[in-house]
Each structure stands twice: as C-alpha cells, then as structure tokens.
N, CA, C and O of each residue as an XYZ file, in Angstrom:
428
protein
N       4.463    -21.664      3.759
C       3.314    -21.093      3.086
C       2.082    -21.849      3.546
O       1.969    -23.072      3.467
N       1.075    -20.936      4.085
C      -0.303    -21.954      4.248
C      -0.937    -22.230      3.280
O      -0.831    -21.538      2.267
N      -1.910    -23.503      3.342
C      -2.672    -23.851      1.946
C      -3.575    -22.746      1.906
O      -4.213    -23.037      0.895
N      -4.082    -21.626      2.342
C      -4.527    -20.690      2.115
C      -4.093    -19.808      1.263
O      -4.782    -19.036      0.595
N      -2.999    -19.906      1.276
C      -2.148    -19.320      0.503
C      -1.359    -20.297     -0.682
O      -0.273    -19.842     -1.042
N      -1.657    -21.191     -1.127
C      -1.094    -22.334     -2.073
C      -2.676    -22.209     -2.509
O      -2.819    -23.399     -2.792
N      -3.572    -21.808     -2.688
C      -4.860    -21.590     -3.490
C      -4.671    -21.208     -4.816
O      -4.941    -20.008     -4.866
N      -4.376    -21.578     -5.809
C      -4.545    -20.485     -7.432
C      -6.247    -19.888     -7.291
O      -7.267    -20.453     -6.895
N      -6.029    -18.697     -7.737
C      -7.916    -17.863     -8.186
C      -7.777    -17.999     -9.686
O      -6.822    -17.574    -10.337
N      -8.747    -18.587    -10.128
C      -8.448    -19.058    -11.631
C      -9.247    -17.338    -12.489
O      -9.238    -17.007    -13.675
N      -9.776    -16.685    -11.391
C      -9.979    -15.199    -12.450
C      -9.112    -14.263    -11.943
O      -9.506    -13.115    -11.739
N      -7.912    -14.623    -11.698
C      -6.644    -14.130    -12.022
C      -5.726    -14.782    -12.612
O      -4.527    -14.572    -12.428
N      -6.225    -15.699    -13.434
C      -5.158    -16.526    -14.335
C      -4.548    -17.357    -13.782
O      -3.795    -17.990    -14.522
N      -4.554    -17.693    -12.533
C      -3.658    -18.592    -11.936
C      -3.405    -20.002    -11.941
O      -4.382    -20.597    -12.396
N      -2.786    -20.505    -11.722
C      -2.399    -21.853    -11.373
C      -1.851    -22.533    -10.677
O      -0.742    -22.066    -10.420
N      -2.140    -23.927     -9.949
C      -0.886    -24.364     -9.037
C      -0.211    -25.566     -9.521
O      -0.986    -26.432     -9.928
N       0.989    -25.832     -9.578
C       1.675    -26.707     -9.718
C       2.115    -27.360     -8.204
O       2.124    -26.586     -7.246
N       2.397    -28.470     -8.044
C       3.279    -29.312     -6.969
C       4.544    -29.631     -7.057
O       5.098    -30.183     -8.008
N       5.136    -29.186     -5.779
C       6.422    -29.092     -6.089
C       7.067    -29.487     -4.125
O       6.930    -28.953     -3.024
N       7.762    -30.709     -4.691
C       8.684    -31.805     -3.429
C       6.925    -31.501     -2.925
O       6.981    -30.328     -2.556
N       5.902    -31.824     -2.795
C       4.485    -32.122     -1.729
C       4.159    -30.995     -2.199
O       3.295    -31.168     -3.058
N       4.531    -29.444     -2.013
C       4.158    -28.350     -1.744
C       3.453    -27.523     -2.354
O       4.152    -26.553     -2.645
N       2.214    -27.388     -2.765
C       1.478    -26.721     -3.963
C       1.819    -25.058     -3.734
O       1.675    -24.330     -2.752
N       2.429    -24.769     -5.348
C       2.735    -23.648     -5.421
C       1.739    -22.649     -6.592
O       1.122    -23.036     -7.584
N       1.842    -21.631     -6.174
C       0.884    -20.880     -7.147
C       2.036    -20.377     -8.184
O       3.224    -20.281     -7.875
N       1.465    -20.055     -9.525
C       1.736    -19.809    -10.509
C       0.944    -18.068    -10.948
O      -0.080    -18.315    -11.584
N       1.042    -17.246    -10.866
C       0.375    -15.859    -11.322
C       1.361    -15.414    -12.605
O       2.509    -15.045    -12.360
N       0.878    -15.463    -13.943
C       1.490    -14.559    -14.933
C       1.420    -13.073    -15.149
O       0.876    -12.564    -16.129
N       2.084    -12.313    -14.042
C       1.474    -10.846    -13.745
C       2.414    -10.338    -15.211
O       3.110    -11.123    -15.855
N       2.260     -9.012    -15.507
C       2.809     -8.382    -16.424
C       4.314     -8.793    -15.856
O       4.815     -9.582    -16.657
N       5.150     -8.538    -14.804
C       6.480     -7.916    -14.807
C       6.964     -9.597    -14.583
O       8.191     -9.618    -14.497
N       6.397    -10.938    -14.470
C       6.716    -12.168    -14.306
C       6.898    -12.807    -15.995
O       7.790    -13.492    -16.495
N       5.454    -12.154    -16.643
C       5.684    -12.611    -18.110
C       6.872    -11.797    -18.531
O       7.421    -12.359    -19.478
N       7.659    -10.347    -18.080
C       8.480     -9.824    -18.795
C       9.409    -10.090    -18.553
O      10.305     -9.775    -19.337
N       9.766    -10.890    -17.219
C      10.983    -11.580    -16.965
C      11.256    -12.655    -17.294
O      12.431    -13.018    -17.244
N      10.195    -13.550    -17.759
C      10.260    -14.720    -18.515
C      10.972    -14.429    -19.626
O      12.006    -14.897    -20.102
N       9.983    -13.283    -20.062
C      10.459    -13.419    -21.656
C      12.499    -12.679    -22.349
O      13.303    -12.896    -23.256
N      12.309    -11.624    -20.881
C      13.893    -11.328    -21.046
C      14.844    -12.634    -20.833
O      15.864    -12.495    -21.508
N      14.831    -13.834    -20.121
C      15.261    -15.530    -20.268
C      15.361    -15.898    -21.280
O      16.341    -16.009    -22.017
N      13.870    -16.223    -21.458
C      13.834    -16.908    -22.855
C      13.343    -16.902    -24.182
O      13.140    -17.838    -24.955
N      13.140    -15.297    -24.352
C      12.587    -14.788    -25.411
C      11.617    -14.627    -25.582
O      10.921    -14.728    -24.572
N      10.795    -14.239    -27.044
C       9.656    -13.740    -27.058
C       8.349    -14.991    -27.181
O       8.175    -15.818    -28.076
N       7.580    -14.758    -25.968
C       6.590    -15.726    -25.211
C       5.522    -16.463    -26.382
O       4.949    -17.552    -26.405
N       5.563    -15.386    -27.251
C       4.431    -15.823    -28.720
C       5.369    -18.076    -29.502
O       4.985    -19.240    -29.617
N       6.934    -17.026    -29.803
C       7.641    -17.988    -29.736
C       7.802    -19.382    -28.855
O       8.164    -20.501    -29.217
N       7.539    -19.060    -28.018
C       7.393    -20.048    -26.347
C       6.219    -20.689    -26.351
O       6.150    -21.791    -25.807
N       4.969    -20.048    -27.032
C       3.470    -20.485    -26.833
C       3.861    -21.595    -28.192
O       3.458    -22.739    -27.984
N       4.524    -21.405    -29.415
C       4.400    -21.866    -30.555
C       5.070    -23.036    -30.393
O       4.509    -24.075    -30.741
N       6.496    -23.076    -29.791
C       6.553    -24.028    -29.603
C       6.173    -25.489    -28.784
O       6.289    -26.650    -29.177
N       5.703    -24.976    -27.561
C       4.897    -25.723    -26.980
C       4.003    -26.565    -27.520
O       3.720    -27.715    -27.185
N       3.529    -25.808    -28.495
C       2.112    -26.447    -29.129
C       2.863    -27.266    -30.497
O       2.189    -28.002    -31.218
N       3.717    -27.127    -30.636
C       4.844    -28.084    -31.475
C       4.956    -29.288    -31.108
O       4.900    -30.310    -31.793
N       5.164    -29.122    -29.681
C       5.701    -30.230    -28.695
C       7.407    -29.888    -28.597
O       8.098    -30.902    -28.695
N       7.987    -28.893    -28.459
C       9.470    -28.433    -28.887
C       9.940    -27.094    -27.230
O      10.791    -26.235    -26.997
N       9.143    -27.507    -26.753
C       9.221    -26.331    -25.270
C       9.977    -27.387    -24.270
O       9.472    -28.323    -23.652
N      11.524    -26.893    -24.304
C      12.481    -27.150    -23.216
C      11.963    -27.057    -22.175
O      11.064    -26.275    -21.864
N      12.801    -28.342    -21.129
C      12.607    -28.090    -19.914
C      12.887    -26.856    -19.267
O      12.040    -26.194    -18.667
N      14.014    -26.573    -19.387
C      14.614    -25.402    -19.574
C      13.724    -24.145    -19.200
O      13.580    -23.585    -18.114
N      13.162    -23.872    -20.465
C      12.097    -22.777    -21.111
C      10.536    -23.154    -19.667
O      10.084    -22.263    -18.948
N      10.071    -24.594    -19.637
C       8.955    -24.754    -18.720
C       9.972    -23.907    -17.185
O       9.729    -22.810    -16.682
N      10.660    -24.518    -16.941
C      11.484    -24.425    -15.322
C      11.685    -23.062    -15.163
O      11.849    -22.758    -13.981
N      11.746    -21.765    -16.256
C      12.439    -20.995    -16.304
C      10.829    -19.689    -16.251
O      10.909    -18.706    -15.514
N       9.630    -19.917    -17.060
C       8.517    -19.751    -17.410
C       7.829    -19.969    -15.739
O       7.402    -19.052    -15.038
N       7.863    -21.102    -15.454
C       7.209    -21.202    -13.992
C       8.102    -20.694    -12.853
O       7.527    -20.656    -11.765
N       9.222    -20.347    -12.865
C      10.050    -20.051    -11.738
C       9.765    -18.070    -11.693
O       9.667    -17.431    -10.645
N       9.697    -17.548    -12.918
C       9.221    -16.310    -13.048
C       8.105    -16.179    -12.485
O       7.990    -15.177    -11.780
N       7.233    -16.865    -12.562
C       5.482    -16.493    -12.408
C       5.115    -16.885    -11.308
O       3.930    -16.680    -11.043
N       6.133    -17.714    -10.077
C       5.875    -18.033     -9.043
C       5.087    -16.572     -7.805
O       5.581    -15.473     -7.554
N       4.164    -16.993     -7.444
C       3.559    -15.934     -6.899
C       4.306    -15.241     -5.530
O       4.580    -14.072     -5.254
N       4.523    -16.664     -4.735
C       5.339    -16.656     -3.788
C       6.449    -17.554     -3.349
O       6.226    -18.440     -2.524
N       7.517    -17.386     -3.812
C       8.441    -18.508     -3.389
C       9.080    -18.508     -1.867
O       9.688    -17.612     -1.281
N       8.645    -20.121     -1.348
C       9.005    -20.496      0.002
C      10.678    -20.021      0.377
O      11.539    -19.761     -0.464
N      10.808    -20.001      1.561
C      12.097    -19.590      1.965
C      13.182    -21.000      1.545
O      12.976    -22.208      1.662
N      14.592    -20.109      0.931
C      15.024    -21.375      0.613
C      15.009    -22.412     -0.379
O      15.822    -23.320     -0.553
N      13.860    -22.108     -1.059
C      14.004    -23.025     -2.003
C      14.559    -21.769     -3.313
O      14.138    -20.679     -3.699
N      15.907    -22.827     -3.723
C      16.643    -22.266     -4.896
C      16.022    -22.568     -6.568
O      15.415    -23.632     -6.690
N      16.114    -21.949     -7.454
C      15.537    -22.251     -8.652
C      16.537    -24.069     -9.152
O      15.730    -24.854     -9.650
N      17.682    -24.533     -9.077
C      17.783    -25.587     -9.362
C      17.348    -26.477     -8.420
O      17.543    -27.642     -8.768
N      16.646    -26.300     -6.976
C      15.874    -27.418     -6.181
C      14.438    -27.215     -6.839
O      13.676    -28.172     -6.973
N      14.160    -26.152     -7.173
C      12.463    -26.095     -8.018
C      12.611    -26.585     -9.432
O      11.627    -27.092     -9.971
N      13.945    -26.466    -10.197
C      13.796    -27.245    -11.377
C      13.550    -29.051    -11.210
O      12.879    -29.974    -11.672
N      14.469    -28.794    -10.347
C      13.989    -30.274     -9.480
C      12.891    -31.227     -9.493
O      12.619    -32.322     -9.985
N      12.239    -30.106     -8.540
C      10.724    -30.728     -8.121
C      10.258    -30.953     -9.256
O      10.117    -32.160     -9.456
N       9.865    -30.115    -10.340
C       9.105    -30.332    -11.146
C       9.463    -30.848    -12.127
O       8.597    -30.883    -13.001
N      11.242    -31.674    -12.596
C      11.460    -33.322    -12.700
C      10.914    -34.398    -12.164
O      10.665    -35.414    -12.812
N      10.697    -34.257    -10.985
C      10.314    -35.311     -9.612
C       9.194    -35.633     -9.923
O       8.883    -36.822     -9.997
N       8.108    -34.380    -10.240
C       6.807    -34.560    -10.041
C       6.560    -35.003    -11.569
O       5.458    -35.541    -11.679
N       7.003    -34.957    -12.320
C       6.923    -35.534    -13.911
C       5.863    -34.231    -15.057
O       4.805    -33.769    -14.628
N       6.207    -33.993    -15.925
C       6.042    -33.162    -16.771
C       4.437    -33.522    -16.825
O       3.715    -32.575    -16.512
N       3.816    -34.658    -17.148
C       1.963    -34.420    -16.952
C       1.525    -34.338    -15.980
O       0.359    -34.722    -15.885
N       2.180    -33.824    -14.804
C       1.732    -33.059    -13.309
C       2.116    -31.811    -13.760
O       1.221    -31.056    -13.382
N       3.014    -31.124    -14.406
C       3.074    -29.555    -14.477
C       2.338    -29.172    -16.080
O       2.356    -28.012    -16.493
N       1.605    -30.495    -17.019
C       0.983    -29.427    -17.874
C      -0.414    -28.606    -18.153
O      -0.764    -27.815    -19.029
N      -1.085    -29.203    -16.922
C      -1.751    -28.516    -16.336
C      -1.758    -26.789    -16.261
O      -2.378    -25.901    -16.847
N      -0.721    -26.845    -15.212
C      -0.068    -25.138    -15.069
C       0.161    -24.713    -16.473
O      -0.602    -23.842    -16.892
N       0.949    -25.107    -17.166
C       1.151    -24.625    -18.172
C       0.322    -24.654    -19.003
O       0.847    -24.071    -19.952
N      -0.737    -24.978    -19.316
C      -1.901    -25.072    -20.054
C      -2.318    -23.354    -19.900
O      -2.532    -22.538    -20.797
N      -2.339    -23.152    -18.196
C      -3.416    -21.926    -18.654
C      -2.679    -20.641    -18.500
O      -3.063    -19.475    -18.589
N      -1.113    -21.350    -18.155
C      -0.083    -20.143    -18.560
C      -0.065    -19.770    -19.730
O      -0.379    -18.596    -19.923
N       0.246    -20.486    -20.724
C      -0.263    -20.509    -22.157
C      -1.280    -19.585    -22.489
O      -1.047    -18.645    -23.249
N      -2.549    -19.804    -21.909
C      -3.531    -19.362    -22.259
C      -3.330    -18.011    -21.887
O      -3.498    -17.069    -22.662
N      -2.969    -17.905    -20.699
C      -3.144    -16.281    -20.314
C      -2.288    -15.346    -21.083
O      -2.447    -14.147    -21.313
N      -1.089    -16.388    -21.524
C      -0.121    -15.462    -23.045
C      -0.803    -14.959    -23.676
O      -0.869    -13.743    -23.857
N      -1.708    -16.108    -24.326
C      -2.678    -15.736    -25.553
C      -3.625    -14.976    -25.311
O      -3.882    -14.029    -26.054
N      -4.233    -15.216    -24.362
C      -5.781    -13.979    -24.364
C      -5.879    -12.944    -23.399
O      -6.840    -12.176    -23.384
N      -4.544    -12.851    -22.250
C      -4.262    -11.677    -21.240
C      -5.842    -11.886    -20.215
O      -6.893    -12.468    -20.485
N      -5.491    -11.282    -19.245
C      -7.079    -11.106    -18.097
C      -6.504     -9.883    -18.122
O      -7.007     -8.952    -17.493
C-alpha cells in the first residue's frame, strides 16, 4: 500500500491506526459498521461500553478489522490482532476515538 494511500480524510470519518510500521486506514462505511455489528452486536452497546472502560480487545480487533479500508495482501486478522497488541492500546485509541464518534453522529 502507498502512503498515499495509508492517508485517513478526516471528512470521511476516517482514521489511521499503525500496524507492524504500516499505517492503515480505518473508514466506518455503512456495510463495515454492519459487519461489525453482526460480530459483536449492537454498536450503541459497543460505544457504551467503551466509555465504561469495559470494550474487549476482542470487540476493538474485531471493530477495526471490519472498517479496514484496505487490507494489505496477506495480512490475516490474527497477525492484525497482533499488531495492534504490539503497538499498545494508547496507539489505537486514537482510531477508536473517532470510530466512536462516527457511531454516534454518522457523516
């Protein structure tokens, strides 16, 4: 993927997380939030707990692996749950901050 393409456009909701070096974009399109939520249920639930402090790794790994805009060749969802062990949870809450957000207020 070129860093041209590892860009998030933040007025499309986006975000990038890092993952093994590789900045990946994050897009919560309609059919990414609906596959999230067929995983791990209903996203209102997902936003609530978060803000609990009660949002599984699980639920983050599973939330960002849906919304990935473009995933590199090869990389499997347990090497991306990975990375974003590796890279430590206050490097991905960032992303999830305005994943969150885009739950709550849609673009």
């Amino acid at each position: 993927m070129s860093a041209a393409n590892a860009t998030a456009n933040p007025a499309r909701g986006e975000a990038a997380v890092r993952i093994n070096g590789e900045p990946l974009v994050l897009r919560p399109s309609f059919a990414a939030l609906v596959a999230a939520e067929g995983e791990i249920g209903p996203l209102f639930a997902l936003v609530e707990r978060a803000a609990e402090g009660r949002l599984g790794l699980g639920e983050l790994v599973a939330l960002f692996w849906h919304c990935l805009r473009e995933r590199p060749e090869g990389l499997t969802r347990d090497a991306f749950g990975e990375g974003v062990v590796r890279g430590g949870l206050a490097a991905a809450s960032p992303a999830l901050r305005v994943l969150l957000g885009q739950i709550l207020a849609g673009r």
